[in-house]
C-alpha positions in Angstrom: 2.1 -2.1 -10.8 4.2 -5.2 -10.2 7.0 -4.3 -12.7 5.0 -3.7 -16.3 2.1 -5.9 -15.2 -1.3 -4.2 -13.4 -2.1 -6.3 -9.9 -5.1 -3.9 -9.2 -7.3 -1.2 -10.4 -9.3 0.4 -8.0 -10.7 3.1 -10.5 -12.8 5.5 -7.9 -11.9 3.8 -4.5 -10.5 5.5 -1.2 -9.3 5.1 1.9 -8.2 7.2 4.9 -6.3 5.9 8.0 -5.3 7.6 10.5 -2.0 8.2 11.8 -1.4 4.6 14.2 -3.7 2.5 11.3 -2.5 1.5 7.8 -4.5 1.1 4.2 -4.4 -1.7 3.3 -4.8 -3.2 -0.6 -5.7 -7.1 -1.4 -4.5 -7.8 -5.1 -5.3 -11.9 -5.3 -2.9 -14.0 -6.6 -0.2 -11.2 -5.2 -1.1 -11.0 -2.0 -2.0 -7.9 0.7 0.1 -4.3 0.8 -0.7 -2.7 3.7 0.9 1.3 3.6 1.2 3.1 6.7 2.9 6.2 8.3 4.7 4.5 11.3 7.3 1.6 11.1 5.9 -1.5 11.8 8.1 -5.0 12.2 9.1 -6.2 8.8 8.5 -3.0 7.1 10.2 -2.2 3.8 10.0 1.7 2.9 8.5 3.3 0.2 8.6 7.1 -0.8 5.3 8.4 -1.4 5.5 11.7 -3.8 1.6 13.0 -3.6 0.0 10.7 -6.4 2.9 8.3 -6.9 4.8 5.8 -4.5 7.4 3.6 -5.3 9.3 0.3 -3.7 11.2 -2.7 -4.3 10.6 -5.6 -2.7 11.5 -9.1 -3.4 13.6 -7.8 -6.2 10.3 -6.6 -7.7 9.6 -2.9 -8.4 6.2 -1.5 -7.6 4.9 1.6 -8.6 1.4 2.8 -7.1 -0.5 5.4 -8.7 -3.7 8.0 -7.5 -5.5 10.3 -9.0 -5.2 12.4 -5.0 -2.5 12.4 -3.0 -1.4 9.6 -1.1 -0.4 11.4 1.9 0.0 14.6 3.5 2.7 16.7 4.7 5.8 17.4 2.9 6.7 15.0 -0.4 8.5 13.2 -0.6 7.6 11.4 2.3 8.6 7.6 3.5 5.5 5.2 4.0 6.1 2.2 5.1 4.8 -1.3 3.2 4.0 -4.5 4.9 3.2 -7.3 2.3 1.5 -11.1 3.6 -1.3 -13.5 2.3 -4.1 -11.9 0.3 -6.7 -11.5 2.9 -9.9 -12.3 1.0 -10.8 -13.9 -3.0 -11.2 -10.0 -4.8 -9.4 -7.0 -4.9 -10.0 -4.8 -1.9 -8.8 -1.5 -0.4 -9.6 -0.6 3.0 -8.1 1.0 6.4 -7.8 0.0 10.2 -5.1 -1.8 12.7 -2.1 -3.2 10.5 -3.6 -7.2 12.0 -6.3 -6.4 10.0 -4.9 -7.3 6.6 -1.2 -8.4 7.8 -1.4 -11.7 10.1 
């Protein structure tokens, strides 16, 4: 959630990165969140509390939700978010190299 308003429902989808890669989420007409476990340039943090994660960014606050837990290890824990272009026309969630949704 962007604030009150819902930028993607993924109802049933997964992902799993490992520790170097990042998940990454296209929400169109918001653009690409890509989450990841290591600190990448231009990073903004996030806490990640096993189903929940929040962040601000831009002034905005965003509030992701799972039915699973977002990450292991012990919670909280910091993720860190990367934001750019949306990478393709629909909403998407998928996992690999941060160039892979960020460019």
């Amino acid at each position: 959630m962007e604030g009150e308003r819902v930028i993607a429902n993924l109802q049933g989808a997964s992902s799993i990165a490992s520790n170097s890669d990042v998940v990454g989420l296209n929400s169109p007409g918001v653009g690409t969140f890509a989450f990841g476990l290591q600190k990448s340039p231009g990073a903004i943090e996030a806490k990640a509390n096993w189903g929940y994660m929040t962040f601000k960014m831009a002034g905005k606050d965003y509030l992701l939700t799972t039915g699973a837990p977002l990450c292991g290890g012990d919670q909280p824990r910091t993720v860190w978010v990367s934001f750019g272009p949306p990478f393709m026309e629909g909403t998407a969630l998928g996992s690999g190299p941060l160039g892979s949704f960020i460019h």
